[in-house]
Structure formats: structure tokens, C-alpha cells
Kinemage of the C-alpha trace (Angstrom):
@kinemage 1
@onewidth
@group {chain A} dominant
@subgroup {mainchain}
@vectorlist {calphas} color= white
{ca unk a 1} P 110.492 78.625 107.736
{ca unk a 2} L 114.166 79.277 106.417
{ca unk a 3} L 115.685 82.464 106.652
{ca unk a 4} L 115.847 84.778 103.415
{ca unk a 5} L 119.024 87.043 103.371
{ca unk a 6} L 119.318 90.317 101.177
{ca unk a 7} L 121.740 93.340 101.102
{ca unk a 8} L 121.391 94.909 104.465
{ca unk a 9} L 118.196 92.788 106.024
{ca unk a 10} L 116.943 89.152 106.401
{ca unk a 11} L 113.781 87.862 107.453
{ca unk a 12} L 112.773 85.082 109.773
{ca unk a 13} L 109.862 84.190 111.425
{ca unk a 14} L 109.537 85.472 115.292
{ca unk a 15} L 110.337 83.418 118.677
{ca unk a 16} L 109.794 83.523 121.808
{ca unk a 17} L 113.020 84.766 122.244
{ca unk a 18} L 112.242 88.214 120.117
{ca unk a 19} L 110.237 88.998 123.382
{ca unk a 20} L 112.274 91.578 124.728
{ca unk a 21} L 113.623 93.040 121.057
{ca unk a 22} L 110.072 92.897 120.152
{ca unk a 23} L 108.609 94.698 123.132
{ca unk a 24} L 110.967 97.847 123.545
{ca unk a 25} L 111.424 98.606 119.056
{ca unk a 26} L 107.294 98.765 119.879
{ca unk a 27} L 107.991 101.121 122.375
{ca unk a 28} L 110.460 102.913 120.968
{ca unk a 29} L 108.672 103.386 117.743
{ca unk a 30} L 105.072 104.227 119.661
{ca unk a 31} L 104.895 107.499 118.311
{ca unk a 32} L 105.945 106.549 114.923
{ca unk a 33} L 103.609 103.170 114.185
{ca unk a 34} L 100.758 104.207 117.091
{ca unk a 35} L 98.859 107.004 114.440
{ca unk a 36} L 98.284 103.919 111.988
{ca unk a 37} L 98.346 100.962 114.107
{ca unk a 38} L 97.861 99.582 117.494
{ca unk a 39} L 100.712 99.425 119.812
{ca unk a 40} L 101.236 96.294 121.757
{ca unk a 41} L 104.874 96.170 123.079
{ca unk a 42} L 103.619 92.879 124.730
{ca unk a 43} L 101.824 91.172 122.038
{ca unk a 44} L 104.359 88.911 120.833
{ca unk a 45} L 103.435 85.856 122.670
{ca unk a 46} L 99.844 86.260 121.267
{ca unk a 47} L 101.403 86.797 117.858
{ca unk a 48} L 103.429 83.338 118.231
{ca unk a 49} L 100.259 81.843 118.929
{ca unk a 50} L 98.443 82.588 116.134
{ca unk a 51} L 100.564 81.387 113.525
{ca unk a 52} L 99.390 78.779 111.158
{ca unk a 53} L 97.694 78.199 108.093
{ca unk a 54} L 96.322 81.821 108.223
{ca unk a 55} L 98.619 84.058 109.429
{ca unk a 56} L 102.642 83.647 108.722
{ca unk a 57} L 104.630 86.593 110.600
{ca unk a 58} L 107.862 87.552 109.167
{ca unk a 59} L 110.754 89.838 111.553
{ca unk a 60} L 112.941 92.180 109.237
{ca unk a 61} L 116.440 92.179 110.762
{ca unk a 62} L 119.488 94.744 110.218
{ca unk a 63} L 122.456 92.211 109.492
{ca unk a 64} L 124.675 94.280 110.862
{ca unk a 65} L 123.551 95.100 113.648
{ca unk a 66} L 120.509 92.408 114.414
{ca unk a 67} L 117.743 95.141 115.332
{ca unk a 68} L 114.796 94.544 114.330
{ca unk a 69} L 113.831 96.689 111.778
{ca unk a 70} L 110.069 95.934 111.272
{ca unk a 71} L 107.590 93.144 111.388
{ca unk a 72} L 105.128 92.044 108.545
{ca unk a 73} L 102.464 89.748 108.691
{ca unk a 74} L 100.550 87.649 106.162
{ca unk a 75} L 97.153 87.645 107.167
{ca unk a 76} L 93.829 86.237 106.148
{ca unk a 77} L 95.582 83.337 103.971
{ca unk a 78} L 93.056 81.905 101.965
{ca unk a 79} L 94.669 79.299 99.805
{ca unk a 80} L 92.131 76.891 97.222
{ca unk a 81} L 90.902 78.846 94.083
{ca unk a 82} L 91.357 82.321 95.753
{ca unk a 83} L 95.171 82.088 97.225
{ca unk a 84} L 95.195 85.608 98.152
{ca unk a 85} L 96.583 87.623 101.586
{ca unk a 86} L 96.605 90.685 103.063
{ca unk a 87} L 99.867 92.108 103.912
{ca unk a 88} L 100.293 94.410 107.368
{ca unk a 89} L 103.587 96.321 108.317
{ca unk a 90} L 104.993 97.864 110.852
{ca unk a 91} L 108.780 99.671 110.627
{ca unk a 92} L 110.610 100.336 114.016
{ca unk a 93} L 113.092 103.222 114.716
{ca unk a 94} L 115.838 103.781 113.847
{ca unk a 95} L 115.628 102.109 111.007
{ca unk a 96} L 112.574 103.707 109.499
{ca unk a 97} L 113.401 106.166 106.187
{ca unk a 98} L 116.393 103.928 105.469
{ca unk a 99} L 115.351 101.855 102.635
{ca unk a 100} L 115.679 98.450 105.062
{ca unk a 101} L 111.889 97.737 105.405
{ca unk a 102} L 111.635 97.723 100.966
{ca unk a 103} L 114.604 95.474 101.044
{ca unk a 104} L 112.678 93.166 103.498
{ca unk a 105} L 109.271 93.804 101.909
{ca unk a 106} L 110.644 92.427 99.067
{ca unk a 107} L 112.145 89.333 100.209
{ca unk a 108} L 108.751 88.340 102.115
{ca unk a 109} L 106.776 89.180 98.798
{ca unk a 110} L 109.418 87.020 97.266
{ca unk a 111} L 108.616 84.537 100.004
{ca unk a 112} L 104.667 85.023 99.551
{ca unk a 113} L 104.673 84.476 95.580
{ca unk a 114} L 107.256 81.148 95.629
{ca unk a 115} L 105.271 77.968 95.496
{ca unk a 116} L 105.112 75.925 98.096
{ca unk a 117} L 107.508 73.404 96.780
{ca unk a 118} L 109.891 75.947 97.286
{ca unk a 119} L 109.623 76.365 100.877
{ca unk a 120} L 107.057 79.513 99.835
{ca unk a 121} L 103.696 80.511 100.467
{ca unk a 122} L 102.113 79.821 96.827
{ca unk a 123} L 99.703 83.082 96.633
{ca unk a 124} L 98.693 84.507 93.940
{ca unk a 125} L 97.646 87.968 95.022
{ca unk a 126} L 98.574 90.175 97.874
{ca unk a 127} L 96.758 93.355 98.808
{ca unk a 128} L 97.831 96.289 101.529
{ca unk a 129} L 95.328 98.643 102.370
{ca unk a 130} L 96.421 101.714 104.003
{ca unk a 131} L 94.458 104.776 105.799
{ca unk a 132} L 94.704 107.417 103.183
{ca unk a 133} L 96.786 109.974 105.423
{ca unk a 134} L 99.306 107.644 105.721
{ca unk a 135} L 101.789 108.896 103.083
{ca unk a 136} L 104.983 106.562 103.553
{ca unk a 137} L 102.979 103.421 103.319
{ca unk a 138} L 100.840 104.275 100.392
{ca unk a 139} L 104.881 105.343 98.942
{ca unk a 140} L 106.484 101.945 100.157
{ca unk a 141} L 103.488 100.031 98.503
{ca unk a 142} L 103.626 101.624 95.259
{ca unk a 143} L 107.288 101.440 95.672
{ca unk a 144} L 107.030 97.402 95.472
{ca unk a 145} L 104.553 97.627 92.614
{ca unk a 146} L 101.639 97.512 93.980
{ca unk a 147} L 98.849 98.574 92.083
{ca unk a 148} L 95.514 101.036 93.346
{ca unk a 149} L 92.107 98.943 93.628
{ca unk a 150} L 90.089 101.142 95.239
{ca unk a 151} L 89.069 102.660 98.094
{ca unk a 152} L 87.320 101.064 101.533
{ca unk a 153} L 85.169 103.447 103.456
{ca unk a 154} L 85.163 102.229 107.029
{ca unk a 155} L 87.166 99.360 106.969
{ca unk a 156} L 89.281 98.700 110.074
{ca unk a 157} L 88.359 100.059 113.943
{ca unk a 158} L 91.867 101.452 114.804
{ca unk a 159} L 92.202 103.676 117.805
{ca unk a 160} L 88.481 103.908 118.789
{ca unk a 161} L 86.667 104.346 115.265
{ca unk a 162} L 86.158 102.777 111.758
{ca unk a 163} L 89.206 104.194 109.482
{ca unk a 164} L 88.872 104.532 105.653
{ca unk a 165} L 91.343 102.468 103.359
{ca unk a 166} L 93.113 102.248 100.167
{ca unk a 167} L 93.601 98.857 98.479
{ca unk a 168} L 96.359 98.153 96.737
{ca unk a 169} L 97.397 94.956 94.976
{ca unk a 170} L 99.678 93.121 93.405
{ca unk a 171} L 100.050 89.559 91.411
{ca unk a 172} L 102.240 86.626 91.001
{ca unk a 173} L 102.014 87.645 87.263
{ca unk a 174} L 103.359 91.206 87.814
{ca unk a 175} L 106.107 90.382 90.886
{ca unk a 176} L 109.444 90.098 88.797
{ca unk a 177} L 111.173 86.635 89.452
{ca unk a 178} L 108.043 85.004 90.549
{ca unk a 179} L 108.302 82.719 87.849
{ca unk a 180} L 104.584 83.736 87.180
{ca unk a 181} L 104.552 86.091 84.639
């Protein structure tokens, strides 16, 4: 996987050499990520790991400065008829509430929605579901154009129970410059 460059951020995929990066923006953004998703400072190697087919992990970097201003996976990749993935985000300080994690949302959707041919990920749909409290990320997603499904009572056990979610989506057809539409 190539590198895709924007304005401000690029993405890559992570390596073993993140480790340290990776660990202490976790820490450092505990407080900010840890109401809304787990916090594993150490997970990294585990992450690398499970890469393949299913999952495809994608490390927004500042330019100028190489932080890393968030991670996204690509998870549940289900290619065949369906071609559909779930998208799950995490922004690090102190780059959260600066506009970096849309600019690198949008170059892994742009990523996500270019076929295969094109060094891409060929999907057809992406969905985000988000704990209804959580304000920014229901903003970011509609932000991008993502579309409300629905909502998903008991969906994910995050910090010791079963959290509701909302589902938002989003097509190849309605992704401008997806070549889809």
C-alpha cells in the first residue's frame, strides 16, 4: 500500500516502527478517544498482525510535522456481491478540532472506493456507526457525506457494557471522484 498525500496529511499503512509514535498519541489522547473507544497504547503489534484481506489500517500523518494525527481502520471487509466495510477512527491530540482527520478521512475513503486495479480497495459501501453521545463523530461523518441508516440498540461492548449505535453510510455512487456515480 502506496502512500496518498493531501493538503496538510497523508496516509500510510502502520509499521512496526510507529510503535513508539503509536503508543504515547494513545496516551496522550486517553482522555479524549477512551469515552468512545478502548485505549491500547500497546496494541500496535496486534494491529500489524491482523492485517489482511479483512482489515486494512490506515495512519493519518501531519506533513509538516510527521505526528500522527489519527488512525482508521477498514474492518469487516467483505468483498464478492456485498463489498462493503465498516470504517473505525480514532483522532490523537493535538491535532484533533483541526480539520486534519477530514482531510485524511477523505483520502482513505478515496482509497476504499478506487478499484482494485488502482492500487484501491474496490468497496462499494462503507458504514460508521457511532454511540449517539458522541457529537464530533456523528459531525465528521456527516461531514464526508455519509448518510443516517438507522439506529443499533446494543451493538458494541465498549468499556464494560453493550453501547447503542448510529449507522451511517455511504456509496461508491454518492463519493465524488469515485468514478461510480
Amino acid at each position: 500500500m502506496s502512500d496518498d498525500v493531501g493538503v496538510r496529511v497523508m496516509i500510510r499503512a502502520p509499521r512496526a516502527e510507529d510503535e513508539v509514535a503509536y503508543a504515547e498519541a494513545v496516551r496522550r489522547s486517553a482522555d479524549h478517544i477512551g469515552r468512545w473507544n478502548p485505549v491500547e497504547p500497546d496494541g500496535l503489534p496486534e494491529l500489524l498482525e491482523r492485517q489482511g484481506a479483512g482489515l486494512r489500517t490506515f495512519l493519518i500523518v501531519d506533513r509538516e510535522t510527521d505526528g500522527l494525527v489519527g488512525k482508521v481502520n477498514v474492518a469487516n471487509i467483505v468483498m464478492g456481491r456485498f463489498c462493503n466495510a465498516a470504517l473505525g477512527y480514532d483522532s490523537y491530540l493535538p491535532f484533533a478540532g483541526t480539520g486534519r482527520m477530514t482531510e485524511g478521512l477523505r483520502l482513505v475513503l478515496d482509497r476504499c472506493f478506487a478499484p482494485q486495479t488502482a492500487g484501491g480497495l474496490g468497496l462499494h459501501r462503507l458504514e460508521i456507526n457511532v454511540q449517539p453521545d458522541n457529537e464530533r463523530s456523528i459531525a465528521l461523518a456527516k461531514r464526508l457525506g455519509f448518510r443516517h441508516e438507522g439506529f443499533t440498540p446494543r451493538m458494541l461492548f465498549l468499556q464494560g457494557a453493550w453501547r447503542d449505535h448510529e449507522r451511517f453510510a455511504l456509496t461508491a455512487e454518492e463519493w465524488p471522484g469515485s468514478g461510480a456515480a
